[in-house]
N, C-alpha and C positions, 0 to 999 in steps of 0.2 A: 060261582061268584060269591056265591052267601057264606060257604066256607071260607074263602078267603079272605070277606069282608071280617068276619067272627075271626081268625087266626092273625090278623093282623091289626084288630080289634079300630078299626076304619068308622067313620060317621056314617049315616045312612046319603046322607048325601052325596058322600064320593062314590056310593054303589049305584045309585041312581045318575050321577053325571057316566059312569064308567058303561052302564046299559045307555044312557043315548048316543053316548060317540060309537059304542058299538053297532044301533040299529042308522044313526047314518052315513054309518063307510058301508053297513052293508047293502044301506038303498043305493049308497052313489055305484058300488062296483061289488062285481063278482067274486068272489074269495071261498078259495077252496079250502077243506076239510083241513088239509094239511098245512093253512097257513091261519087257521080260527084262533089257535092256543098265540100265535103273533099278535094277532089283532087284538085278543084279549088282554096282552100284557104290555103293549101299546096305548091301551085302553087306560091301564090302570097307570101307569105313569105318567100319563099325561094327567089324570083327574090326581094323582097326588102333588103333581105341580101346582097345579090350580085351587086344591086346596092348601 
């Protein structure tokens, strides 16, 4: 994620809203290996709306 924060050159902010959406989809439900890289790019376009 720091990578892509730096490559896309993002606020610290949108990295830290993009880590909490991600820790509570993962408290609310189970999500497999194969669907993380989803949820992390879900992640990040939702925190760039928002910002």
């Amino acid at each position: 994620l720091v990578k892509i924060r730096n490559y896309l050159d993002l606020y610290y902010k949108v990295l830290y809203l993009i880590v909490n959406i991600i820790d509570r989809s993962l408290s609310l439900m189970k999500v497999f290996i194969n669907r993380l890289a989803l949820l992390i790019a879900t992640s990040l376009i939702i925190s760039l709306k928002y910002k």
